[in-house]
Backbone as CSV, one residue per row, in Angstrom:
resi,resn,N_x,N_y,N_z,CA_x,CA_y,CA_z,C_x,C_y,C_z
1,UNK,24.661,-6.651,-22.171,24.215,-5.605,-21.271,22.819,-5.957,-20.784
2,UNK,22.657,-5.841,-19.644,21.401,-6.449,-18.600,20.071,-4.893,-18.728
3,UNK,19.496,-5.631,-18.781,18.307,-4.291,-18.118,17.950,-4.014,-17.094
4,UNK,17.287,-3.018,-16.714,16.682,-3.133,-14.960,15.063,-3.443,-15.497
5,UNK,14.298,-4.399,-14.569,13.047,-4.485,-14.567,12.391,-3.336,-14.626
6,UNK,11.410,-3.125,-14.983,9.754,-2.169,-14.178,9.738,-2.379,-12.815
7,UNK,9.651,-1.607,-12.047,8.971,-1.406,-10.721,8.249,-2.418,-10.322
8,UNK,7.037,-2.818,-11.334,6.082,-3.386,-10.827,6.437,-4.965,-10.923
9,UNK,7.725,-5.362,-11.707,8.542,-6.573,-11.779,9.259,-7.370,-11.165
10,UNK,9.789,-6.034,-10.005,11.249,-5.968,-8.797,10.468,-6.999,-7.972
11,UNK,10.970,-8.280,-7.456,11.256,-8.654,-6.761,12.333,-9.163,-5.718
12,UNK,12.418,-9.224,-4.236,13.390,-9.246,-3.641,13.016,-10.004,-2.354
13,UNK,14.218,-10.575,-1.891,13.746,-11.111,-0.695,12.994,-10.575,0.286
14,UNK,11.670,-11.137,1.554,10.806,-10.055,1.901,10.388,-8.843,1.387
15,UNK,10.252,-8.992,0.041,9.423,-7.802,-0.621,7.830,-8.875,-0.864
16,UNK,6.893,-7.913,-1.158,6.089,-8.616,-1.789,6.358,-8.554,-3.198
17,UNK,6.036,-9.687,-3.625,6.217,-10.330,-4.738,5.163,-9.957,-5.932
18,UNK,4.879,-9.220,-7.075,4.127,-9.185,-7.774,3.941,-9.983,-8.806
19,UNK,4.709,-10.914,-8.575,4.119,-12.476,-9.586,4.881,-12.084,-11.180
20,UNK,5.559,-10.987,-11.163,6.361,-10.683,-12.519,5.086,-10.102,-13.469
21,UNK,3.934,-9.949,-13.334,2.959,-9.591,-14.593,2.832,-7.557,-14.206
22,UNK,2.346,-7.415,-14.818,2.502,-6.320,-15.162,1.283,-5.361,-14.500
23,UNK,1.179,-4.235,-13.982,0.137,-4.162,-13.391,-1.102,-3.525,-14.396
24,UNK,-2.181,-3.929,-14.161,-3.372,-3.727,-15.252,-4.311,-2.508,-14.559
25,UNK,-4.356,-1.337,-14.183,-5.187,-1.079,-13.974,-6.651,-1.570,-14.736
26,UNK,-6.744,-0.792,-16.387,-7.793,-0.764,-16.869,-8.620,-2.903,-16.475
27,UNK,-8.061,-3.709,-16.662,-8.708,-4.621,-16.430,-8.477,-5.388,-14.985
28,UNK,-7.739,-5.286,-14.123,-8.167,-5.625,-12.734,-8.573,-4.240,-12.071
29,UNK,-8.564,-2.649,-12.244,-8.855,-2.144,-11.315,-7.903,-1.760,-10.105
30,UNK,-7.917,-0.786,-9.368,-7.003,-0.022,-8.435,-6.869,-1.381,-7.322
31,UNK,-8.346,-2.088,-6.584,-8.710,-2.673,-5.968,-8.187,-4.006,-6.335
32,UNK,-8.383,-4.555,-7.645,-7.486,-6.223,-7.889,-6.248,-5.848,-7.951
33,UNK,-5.612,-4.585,-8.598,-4.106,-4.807,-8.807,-3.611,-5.010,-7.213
34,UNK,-3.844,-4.017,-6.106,-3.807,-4.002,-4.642,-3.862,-5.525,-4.242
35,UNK,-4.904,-5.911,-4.964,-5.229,-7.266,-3.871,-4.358,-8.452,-4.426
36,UNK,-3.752,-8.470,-5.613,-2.990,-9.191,-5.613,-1.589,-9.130,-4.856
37,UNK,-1.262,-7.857,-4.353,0.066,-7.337,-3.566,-0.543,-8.824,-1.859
38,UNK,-1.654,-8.713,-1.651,-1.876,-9.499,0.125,-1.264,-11.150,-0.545
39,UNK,-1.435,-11.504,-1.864,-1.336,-12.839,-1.488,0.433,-13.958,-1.093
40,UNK,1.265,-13.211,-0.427,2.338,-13.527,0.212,1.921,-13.281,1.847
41,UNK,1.011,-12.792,2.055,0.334,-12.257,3.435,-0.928,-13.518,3.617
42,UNK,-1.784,-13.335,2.554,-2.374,-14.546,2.924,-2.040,-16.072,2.980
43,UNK,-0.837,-16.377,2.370,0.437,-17.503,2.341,0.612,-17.788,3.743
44,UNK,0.598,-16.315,4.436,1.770,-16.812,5.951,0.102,-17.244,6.607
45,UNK,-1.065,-17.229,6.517,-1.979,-17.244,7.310,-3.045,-15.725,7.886
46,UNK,-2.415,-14.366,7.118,-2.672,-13.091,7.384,-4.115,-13.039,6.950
47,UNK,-5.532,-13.062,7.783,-6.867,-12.872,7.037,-6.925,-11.101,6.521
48,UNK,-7.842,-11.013,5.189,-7.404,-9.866,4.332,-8.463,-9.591,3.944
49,UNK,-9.304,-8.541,4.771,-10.631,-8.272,4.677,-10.296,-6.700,3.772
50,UNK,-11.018,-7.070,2.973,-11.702,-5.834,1.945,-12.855,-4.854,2.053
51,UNK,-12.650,-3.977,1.876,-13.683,-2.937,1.873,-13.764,-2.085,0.727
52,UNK,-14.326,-1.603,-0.182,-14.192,-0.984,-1.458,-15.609,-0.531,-1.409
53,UNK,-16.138,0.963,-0.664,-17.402,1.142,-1.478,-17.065,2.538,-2.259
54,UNK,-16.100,2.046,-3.248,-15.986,3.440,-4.293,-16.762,3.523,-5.285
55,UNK,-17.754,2.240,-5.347,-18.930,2.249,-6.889,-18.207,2.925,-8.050
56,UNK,-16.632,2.086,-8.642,-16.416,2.316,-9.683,-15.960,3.689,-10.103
57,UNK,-15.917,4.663,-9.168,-15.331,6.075,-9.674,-14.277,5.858,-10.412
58,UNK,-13.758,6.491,-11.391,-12.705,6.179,-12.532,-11.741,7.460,-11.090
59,UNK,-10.320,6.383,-11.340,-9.107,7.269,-10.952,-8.227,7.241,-11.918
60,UNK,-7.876,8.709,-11.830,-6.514,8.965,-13.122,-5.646,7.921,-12.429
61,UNK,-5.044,7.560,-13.737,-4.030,6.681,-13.432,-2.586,7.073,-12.744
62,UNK,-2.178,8.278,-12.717,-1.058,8.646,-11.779,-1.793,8.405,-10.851
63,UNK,-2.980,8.737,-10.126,-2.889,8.732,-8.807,-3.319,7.039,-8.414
64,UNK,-3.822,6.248,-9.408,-3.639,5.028,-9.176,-2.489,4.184,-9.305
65,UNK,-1.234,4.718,-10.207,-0.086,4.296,-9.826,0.564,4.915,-8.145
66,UNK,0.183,6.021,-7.902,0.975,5.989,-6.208,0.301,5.637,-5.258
67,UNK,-1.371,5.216,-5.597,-1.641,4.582,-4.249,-1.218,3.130,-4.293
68,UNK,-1.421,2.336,-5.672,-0.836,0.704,-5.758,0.679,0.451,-5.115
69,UNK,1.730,1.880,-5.413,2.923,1.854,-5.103,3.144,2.149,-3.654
70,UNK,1.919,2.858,-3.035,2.027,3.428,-1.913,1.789,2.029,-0.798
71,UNK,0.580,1.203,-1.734,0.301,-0.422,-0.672,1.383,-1.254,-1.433
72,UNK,1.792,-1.200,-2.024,2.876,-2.122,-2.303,4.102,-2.017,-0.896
73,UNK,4.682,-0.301,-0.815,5.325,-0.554,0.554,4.706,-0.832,1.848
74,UNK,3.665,-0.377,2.057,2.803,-0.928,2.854,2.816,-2.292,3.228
75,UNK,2.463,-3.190,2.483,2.134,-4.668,2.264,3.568,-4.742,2.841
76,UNK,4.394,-4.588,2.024,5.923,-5.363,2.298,6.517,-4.927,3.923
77,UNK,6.371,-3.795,4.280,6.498,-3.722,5.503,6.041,-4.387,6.164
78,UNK,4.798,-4.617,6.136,3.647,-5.732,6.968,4.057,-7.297,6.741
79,UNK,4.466,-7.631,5.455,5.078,-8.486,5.217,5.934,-9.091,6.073
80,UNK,7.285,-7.977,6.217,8.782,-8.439,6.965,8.236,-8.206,8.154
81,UNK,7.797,-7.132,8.794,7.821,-6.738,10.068,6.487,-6.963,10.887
82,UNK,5.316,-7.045,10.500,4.384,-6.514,11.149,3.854,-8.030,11.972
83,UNK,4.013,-9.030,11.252,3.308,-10.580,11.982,1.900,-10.573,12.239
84,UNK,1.475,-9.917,11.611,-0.171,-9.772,11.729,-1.272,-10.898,11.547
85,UNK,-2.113,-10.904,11.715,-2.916,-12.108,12.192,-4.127,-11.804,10.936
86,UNK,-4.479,-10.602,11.213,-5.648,-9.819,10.255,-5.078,-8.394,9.362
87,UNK,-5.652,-8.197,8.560,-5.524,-6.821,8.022,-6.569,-6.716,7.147
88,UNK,-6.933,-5.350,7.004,-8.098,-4.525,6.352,-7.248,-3.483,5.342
89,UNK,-8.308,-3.479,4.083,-7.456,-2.818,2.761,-8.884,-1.742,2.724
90,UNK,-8.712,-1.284,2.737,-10.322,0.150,2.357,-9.899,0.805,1.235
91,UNK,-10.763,1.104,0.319,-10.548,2.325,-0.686,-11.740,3.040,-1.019
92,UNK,-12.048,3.829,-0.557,-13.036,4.848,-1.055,-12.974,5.724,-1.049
93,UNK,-14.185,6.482,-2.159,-14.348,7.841,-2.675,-14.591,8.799,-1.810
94,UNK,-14.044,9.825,-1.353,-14.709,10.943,-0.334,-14.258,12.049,-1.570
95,UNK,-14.756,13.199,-0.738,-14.639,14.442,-1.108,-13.876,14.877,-1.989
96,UNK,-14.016,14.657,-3.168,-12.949,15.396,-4.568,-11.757,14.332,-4.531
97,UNK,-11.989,13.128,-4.131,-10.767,12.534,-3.672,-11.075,10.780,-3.564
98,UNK,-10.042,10.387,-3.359,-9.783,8.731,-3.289,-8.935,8.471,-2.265
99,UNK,-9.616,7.431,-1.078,-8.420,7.232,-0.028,-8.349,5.692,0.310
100,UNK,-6.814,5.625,0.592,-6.628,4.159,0.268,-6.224,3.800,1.602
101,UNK,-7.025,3.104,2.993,-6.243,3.006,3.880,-6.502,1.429,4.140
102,UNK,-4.945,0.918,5.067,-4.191,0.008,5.306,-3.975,0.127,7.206
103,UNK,-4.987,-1.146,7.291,-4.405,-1.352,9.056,-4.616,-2.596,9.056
104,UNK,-3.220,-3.189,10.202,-3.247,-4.542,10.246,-2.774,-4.649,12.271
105,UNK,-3.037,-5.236,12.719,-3.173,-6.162,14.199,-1.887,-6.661,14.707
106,UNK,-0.509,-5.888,13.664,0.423,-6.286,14.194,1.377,-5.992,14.609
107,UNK,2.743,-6.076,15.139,3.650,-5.392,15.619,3.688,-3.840,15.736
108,UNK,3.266,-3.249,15.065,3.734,-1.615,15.146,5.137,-1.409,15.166
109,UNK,5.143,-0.460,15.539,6.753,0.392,15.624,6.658,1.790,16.234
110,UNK,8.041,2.152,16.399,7.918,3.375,17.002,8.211,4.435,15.621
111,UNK,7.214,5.466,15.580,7.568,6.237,14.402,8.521,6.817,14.517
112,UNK,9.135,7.656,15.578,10.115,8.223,15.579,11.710,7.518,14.857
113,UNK,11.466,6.528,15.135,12.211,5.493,14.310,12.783,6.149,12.694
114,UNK,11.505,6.609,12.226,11.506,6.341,10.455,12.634,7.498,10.282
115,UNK,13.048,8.453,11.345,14.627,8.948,10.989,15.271,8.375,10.636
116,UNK,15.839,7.017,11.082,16.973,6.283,11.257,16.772,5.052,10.069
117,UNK,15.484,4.864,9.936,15.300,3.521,8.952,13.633,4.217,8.076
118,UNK,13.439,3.178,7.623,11.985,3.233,6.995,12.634,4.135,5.972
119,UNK,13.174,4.160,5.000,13.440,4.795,3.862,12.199,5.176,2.516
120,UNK,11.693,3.706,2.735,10.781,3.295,1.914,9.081,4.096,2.078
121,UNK,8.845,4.279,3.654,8.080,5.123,4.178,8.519,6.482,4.046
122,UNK,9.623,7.181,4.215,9.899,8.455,4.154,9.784,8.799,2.300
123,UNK,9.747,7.534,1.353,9.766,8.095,-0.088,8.382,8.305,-0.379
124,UNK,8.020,7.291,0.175,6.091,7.681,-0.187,5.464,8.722,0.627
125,UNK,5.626,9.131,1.579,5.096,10.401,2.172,5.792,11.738,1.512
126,UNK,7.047,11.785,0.839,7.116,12.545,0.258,6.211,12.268,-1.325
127,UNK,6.088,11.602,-2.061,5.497,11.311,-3.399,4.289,11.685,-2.975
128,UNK,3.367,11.470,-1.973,1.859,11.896,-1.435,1.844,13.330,-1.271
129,UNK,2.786,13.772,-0.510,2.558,15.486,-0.483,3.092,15.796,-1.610
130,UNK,3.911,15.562,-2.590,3.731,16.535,-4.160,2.817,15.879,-4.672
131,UNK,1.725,14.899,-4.335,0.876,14.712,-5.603,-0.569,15.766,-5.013
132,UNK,-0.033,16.287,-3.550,-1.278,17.422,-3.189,-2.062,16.546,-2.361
133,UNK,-1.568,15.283,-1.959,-2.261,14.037,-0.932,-2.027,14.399,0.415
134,UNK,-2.232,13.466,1.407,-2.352,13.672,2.788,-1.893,12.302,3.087
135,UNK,-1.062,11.791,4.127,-0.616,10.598,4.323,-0.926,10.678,6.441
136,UNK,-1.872,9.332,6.814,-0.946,9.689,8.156,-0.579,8.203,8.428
137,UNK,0.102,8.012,9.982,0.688,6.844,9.792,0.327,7.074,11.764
138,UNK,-0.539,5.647,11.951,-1.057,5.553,13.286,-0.369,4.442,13.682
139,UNK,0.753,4.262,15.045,1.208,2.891,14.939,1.950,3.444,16.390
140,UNK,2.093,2.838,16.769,3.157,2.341,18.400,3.793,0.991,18.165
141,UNK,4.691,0.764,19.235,4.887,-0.855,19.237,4.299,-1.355,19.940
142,UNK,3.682,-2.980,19.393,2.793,-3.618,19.742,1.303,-3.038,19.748
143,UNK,0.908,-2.300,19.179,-0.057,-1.659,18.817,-1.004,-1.749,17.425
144,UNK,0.158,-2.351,16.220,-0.739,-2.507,15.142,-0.184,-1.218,14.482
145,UNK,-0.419,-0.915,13.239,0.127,0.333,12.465,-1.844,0.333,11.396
146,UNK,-2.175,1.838,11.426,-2.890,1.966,10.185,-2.182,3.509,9.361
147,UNK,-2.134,3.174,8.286,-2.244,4.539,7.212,-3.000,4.869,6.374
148,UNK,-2.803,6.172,6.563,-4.141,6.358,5.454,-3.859,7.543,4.539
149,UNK,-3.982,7.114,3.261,-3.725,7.912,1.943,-4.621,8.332,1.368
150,UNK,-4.579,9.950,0.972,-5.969,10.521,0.466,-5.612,11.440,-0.497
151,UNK,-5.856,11.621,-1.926,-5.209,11.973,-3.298,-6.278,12.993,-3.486
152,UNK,-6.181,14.061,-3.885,-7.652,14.546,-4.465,-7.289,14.380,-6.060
153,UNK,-8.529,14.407,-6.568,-8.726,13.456,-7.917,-9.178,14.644,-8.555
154,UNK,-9.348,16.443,-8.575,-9.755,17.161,-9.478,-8.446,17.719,-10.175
């Protein structure tokens, strides 16, 4: 009898790949576990500019498991679909809260779309509004897509 992996184990074709290790918050941090999700992005040639001025605020770890899970679909979308040239990862502290946003320079899409497909987007915008988060999702085609995820942390 077979097992099913961890989440953070699943790999699949055009998914990003998490290298099979396990994700560490306490010793890489919200910011390294994330940044290891770009390096199948930086493979294709994708530049992967960082921004982090959260100076270390401690995040509960649920809400650092759904934002890592939240750029994990992120990434992989951008991955298969987006062909991006550049992308920017931000995470910082605002107001009672932690926000994790994701924009990249490439393809877009039409949102109206995510009726018909984007499954993976319709699970994380629901997981963001029961965790009491805010999700938005800025994108056209040929326009580039940014989102932005914001958890409050009290």
């Amino acid at each position: 009898m077979g097992h099913a992996p961890a989440l953070d184990e699943v790999t699949a074709e055009d998914r990003i790949d998490t290298d099979h290790q396990r994700v560490d918050f306490y010793a890489l941090g919200l910011a390294g576990c994330i940044d290891r999700l770009t390096t199948p992005l930086r493979q294709r040639g994708t530049s992967i500019r960082w921004e982090t001025p959260h100076h270390g605020i401690e995040i509960p770890a649920t809400a650092a498991a759904l934002l890592y899970h939240s750029a994990e679909e992120i990434l992989s979308n951008a991955f298969k679909y987006a062909h991006a040239t550049q992308l920017t990862v931000r995470l910082a502290a605002v107001y009672h809260g932690i926000r994790l946003t994701i924009t990249d320079n490439g393809a877009g899409f039409d949102i109206q779309s995510l009726g018909h497909h984007g499954f993976g987007v319709r699970l994380m915008v629901i997981a963001v509004h029961e965790a009491g988060g805010t999700i938005t999702i800025d994108t056209a085609p040929g326009t580039g897509t940014g989102v932005t995820i914001t958890l409050p942390l009290d």
